[in-house]
C-alpha positions in Angstrom: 123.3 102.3 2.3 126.1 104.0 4.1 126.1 103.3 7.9 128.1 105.4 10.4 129.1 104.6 13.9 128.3 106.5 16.9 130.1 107.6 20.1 129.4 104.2 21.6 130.0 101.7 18.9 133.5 103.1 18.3 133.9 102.9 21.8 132.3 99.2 21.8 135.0 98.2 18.6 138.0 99.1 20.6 137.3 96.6 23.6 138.3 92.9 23.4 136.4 90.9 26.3 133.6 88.4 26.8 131.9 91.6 28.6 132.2 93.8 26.2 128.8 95.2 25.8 128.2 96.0 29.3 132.2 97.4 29.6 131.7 99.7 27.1 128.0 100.7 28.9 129.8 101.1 32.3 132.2 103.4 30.1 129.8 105.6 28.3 127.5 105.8 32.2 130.7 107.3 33.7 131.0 104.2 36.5 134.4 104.1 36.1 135.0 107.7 36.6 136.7 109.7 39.7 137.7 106.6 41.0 140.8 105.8 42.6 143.2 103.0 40.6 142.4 100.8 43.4 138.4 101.5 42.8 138.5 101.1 39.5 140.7 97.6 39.3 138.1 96.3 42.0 135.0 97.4 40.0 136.7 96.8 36.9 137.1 93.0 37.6 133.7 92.1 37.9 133.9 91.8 34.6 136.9 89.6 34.0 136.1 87.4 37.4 133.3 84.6 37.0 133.2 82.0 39.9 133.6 77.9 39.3 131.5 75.6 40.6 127.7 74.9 40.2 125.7 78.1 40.6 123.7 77.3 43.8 127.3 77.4 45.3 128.0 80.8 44.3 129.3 82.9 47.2 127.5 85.9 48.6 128.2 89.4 46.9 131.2 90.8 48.6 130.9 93.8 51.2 132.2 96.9 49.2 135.0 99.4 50.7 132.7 102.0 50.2 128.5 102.5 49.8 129.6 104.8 45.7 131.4 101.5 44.7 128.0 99.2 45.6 126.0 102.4 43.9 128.3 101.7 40.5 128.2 97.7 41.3 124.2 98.0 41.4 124.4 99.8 38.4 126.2 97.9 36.3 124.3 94.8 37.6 121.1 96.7 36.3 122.9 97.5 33.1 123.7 93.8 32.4 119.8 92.5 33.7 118.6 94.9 30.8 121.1 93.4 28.6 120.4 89.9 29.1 116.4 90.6 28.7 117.1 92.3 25.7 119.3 89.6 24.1 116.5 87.1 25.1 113.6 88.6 23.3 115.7 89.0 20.6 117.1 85.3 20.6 120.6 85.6 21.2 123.0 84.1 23.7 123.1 86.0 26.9 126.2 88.1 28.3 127.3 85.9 31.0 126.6 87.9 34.7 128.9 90.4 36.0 130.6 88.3 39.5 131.9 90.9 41.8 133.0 87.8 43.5 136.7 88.9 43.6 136.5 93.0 43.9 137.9 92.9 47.4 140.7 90.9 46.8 141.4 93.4 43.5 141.2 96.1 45.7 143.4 94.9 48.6 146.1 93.5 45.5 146.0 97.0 43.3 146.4 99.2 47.1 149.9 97.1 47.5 148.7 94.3 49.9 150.7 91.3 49.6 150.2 88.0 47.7 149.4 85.9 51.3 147.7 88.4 52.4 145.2 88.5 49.5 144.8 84.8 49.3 143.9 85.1 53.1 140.6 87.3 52.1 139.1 84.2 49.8 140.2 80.3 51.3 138.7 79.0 47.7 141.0 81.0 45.5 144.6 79.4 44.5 147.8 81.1 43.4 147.5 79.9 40.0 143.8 81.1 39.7 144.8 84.7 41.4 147.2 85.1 38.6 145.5 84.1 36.1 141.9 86.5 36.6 144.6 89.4 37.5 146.6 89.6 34.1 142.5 89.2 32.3 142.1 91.6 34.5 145.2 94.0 33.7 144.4 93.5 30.1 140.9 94.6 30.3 142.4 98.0 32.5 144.6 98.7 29.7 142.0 98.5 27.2 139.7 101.2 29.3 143.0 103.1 29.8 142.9 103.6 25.8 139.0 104.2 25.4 138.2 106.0 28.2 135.9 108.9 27.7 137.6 110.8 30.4 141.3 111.0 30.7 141.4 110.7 34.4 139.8 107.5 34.3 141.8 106.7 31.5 145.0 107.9 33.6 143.2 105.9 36.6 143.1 102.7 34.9 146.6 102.6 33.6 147.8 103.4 37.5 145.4 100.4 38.0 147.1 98.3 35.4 150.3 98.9 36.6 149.6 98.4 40.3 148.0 95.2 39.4 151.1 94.1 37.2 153.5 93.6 39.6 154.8 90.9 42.3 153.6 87.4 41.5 151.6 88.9 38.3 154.5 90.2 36.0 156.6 86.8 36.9 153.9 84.6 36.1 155.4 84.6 31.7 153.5 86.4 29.2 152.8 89.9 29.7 149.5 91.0 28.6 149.1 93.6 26.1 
């Protein structure tokens, strides 16, 4: 039997992350789409971001800049409770949550804010552990830059990419792909 892929899988193939299911769902339901780079690297990294610590500890969901990015967070947090039910009555291990624990500090990072200023918005995040969630998350924005349905989101997320990439970020060693 010959199988064929659809629209979606070839989308799923080309994406490389723990979340990469529900990315390629928030791909194919447009949530990405006419955002601004900023936008898009803030939603973008509640799939890259997953608080530490024991889970009653887990900070409140963050206020978002606007009420359409808290539309697309709610539906991409539906997106992943339909996923996780789904790959329980099937038996298989659960996509870990979306955390849109660090969208704000994203946003304020990819719209040109400086390093102390963005480690003034979250007293629990370190240096080390800011650099290290923004180069997943710069790899993960220049995957959707490739995939990307629509080439303004794509263009979007490759302005995200790069305005993430810079400062602290690009001097930190490896550069992601």
């Amino acid at each position: 039997m010959l199988f064929r892929s659809t629209p979606a899988g070839r989308l799923l193939m080309r994406i490389n992350a723990e979340t990469d299911l529900l990315v390629a769902e928030a791909l194919r339901s447009g949530q990405f789409d006419g955002l601004r780079p900023a936008e898009l690297a803030a939603l973008a990294s509640v799939f890259t971001y997953e608080h530490r610590g024991p889970e009653h500890q887990r900070p409140p969901a963050p206020r978002w800049s606007s009420g359409e990015l808290a539309r697309r967070w709610r539906a991409i947090d539906r997106a992943w409770r339909d996923l996780s039910a789904n790959e329980d009555d099937a038996g298989l291990p659960e996509t870990r949550p979306p955390d849109p624990g660090l969208a704000p500090v994203v946003q304020a990072w990819a719209a040109g804010r400086t390093l102390t200023q963005v480690l003034d918005l979250d007293d629990s995040l370190t240096g080390g552990d800011f650099v290290r969630h923004v180069k997943q998350l710069v790899d993960l924005l220049r995957q959707i830059a490739l995939v990307a349905p629509d080439p303004a989101t794509a263009a979007a997320a490759s302005e995200a990419a790069d305005a993430c990439f810079r400062g602290v970020v690009s001097a930190s060693g490896v550069v992601p792909a």
